[in-house]
N, C-alpha and C positions, 0 to 999 in steps of 0.2 A: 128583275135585274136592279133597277132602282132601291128595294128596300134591302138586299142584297148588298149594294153599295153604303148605302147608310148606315149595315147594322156593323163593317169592316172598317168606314170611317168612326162611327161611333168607337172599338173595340179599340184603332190606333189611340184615339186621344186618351183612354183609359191608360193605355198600356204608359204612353204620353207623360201622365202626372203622376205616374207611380211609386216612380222610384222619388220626385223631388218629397211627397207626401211623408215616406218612408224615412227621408232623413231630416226634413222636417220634426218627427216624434223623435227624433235620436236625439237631434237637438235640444228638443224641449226637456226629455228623459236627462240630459248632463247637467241642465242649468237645475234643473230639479235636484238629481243625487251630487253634487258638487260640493255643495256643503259638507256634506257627512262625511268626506273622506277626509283623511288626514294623509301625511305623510311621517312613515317612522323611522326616525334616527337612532341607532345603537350606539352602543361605547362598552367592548370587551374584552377579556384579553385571552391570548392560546401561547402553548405550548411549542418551540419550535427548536430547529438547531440553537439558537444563538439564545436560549432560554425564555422566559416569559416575555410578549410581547403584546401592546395594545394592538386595536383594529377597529374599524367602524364597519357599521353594515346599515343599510337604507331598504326600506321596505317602505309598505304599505297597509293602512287601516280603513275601517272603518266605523264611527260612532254609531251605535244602535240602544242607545239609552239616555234621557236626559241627562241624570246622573254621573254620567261621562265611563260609562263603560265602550273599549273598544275592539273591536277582534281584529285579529291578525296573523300571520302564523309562525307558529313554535318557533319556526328554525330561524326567525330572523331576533327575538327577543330574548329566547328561555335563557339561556347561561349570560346574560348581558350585565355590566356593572350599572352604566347609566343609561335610561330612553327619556328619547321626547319625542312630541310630538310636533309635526308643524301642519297648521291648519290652514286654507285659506285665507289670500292675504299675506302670508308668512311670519305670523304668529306663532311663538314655542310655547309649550307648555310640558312638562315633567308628567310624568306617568310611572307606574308601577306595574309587576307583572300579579295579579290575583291566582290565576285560573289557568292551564296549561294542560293540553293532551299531545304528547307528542305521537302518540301510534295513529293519529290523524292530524298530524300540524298545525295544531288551531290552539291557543293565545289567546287570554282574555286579558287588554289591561285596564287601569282603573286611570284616568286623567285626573291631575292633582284640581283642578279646575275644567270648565267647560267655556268655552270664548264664547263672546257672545254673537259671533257670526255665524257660529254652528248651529245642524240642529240634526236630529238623529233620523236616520234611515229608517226606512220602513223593510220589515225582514217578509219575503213572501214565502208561500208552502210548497218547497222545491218538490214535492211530489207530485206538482200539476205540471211541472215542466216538461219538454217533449222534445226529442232529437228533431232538430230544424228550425226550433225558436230561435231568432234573432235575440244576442246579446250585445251588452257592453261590457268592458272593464274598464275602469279608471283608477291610474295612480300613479307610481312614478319611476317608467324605467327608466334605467342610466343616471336617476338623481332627478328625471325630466318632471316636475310636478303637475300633477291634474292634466296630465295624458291619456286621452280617451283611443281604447281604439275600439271596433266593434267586427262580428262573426256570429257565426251561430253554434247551436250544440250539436257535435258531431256522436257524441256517444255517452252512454252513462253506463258506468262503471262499479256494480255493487264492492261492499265493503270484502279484502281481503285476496281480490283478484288485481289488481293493477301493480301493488308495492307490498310485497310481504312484512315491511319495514313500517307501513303504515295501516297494518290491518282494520283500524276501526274507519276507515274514512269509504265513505260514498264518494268517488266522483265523475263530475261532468268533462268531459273531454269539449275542449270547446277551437276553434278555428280563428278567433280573437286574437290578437299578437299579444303574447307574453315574452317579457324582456326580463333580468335582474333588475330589481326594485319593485316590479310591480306584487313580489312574494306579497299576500296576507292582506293586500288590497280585495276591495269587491269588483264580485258580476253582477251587473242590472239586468232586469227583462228590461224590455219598450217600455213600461209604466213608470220606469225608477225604483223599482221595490230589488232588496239583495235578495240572489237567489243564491249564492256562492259564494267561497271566500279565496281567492288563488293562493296555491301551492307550489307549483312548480312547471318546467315547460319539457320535453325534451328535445333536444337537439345533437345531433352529428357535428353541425357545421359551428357550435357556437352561438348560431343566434337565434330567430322563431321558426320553425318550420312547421308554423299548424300543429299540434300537438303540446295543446294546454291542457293542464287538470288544476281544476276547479274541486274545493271540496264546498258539496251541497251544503244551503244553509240550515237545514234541518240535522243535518250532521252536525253542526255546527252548535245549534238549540240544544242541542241533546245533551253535547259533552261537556258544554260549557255554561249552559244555562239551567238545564233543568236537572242535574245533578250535583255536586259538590265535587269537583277536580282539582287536584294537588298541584300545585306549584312547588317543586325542591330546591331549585335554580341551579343544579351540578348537571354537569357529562360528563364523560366516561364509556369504557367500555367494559364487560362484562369479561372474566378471567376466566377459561373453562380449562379442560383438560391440560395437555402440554405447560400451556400460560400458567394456569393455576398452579402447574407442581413447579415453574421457574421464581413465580414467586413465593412460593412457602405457604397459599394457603391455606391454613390446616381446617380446610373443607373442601368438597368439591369445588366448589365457585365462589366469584366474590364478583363483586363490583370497585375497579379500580377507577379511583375519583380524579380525572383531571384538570376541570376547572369550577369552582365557584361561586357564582354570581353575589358581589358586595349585598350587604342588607339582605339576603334571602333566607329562609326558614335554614337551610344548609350552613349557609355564613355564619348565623345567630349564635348554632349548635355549636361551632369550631371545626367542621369537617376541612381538611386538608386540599388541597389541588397540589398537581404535579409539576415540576421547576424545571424538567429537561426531559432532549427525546433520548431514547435508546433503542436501535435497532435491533432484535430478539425475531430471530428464524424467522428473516427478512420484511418482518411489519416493524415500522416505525411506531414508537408505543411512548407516550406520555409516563415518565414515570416518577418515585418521589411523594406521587399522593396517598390520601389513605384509602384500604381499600378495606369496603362496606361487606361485612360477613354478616349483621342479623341486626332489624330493624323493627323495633317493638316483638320481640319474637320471632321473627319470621324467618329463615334463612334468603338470602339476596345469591341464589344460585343458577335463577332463568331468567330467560322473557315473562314466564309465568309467575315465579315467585314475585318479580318486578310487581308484577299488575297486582297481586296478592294485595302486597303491604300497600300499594297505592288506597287498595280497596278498603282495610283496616282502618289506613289514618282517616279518610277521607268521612270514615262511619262514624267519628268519632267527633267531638263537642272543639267548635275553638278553644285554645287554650289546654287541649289535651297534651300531659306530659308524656312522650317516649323513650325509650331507651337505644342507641345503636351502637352497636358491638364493630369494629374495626380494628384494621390489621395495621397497626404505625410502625416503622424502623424497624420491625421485627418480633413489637408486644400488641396484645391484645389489650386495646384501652377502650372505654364505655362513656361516650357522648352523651346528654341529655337533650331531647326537642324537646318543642313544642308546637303543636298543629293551628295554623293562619287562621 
């Protein structure tokens, strides 16, 4: 009875210093990964009733390179005129977009400078990760800067099944509170190393309701680091059937260009954005811009031809000249690029 009793007091006092142990390393884990986040400001502008108008957008990065390269995700930078970043401290510094995968969200920028209270993340091999790991995110919902909250990973989600919209993305479903701003910010394990890059949350109610997706950092390596990804800086939607024949396509499909990001490979060329909406069998449609028929050769008719020419330019030497074919006021006129 006695060692009985001892081995039940022993087993409470464990249980005792558990949890303070536990948030203890969280602790430690924020002051560690704190640095390397940023916070990212936008400057864009859309297409609306009342014609072109600016906006800002607020996300979240993180530094993963001396050098000042940062990731983040697509939707909060890609068609953007101006970014900055703000660092801990609240430090600005100017950025550019290099690198972009929108069929996984993820954004590569380049910091005009690196502050000196920064220092880069350490990226871990999101393949050892496991549903139940305790995480963090930190960044900045609602504008709220160096916001931590923390949860664990409730599911991993291979590429292709979660968002048909973003077929190349791995992600971690995670139980972390994701708010607007925390877009493009990082997941930490307990050690501080990224193992992810947030994307998005879903909600009914508007705000978190457990169900974050994280896209893994290995997703992330992949598309943004160990390959060559294009940056165009335009959106737009793609013209098919009905659409195609209202606007005069004389193709099956086009790509109708309606906004493009100042200083972009897109901008350089002279590609057009669109100046007003017009309501066409009851989608409101950006229209006015140019819309993209053939891109160094390629027809601009799918998702897939998309991915084509991304693949082409992408194979090719900085500094490669292209050709793009587009549909203006109603002529076919022939743009020159050149590849980043």
């Amino acid at each position: 009875m006695p060692r009985l009793l001892a081995a039940l007091l022993a087993g409470a006092a464990l249980l005792g210093t558990a949890v303070p142990a536990r948030a203890q390393s969280l602790s430690d884990a924020f002051r560690k990964a704190a640095p390397s986040v940023v916070v990212v400001r936008a400057k864009g502008r859309d297409v609306g009733l009342s014609g072109v108008t600016r906006f800002s957008e607020t996300g979240s990065g993180v530094l993963i390179s001396a050098d000042g390269k940062v990731m983040t995700a697509a939707h909060v930078v890609d068609a953007m005129d101006e970014i900055t970043v703000e660092v801990i401290g609240g430090e600005r510094v100017s950025a550019k977009v290099v690198a972009s995968e929108t069929a996984a969200d993820l954004s590569l920028l380049q910091l005009e400078r690196v502050p000196v209270r920064m220092q880069p993340a350490k990226m871990a091999n999101s393949d050892t990760v496991r549903v139940g790991d305790q995480v963090m995110v930190i960044g900045a919902p609602y504008g709220l800067a160096y916001s931590m909250s923390a949860g664990w990973i409730s599911a991993r989600w291979p590429p292709n099944t979660v968002y048909k919209t973003m077929p190349l993305a791995e992600f971690f479903q995670t139980t972390a509170t994701i708010n607007t701003g925390n877009s493009g910010g990082p997941m930490f394990d307990v050690g501080a190393e990224v193992i992810g890059i947030v994307s998005h949350n879903i909600s009914k109610s508007g705000g978190s309701e457990g169900l974050g997706f994280v896209v893994t950092i290995n997703t992330a390596k992949k598309l943004l680091l160990e390959k060559r990804s294009l940056w165009s800086g335009i959106d737009g939607i793609m013209l098919t059937g009905d659409l195609a024949a209202i606007f005069n396509v004389p193709q099956p499909a086009g790509f109708l260009v309606k906004t493009v990001a100042k200083a972009s490979p897109a901008w350089d060329m002279g590609l057009l954005g669109g100046d007003k909406i017009a309501t066409i069998a009851g989608q409101q449609i950006a229209v006015g811009g140019d819309i993209i028929l053939t891109v160094d050769g390629i027809g601009a008719e799918s998702g897939d031809s998309v991915e084509k020419i991304r693949a082409r330019l992408a194979s090719k030497p900085s500094g490669y000249s292209f050709v793009t074919r587009v549909l203006r006021a109603g002529q076919v006129v022939e743009l020159t690029g050149k590849t980043q």
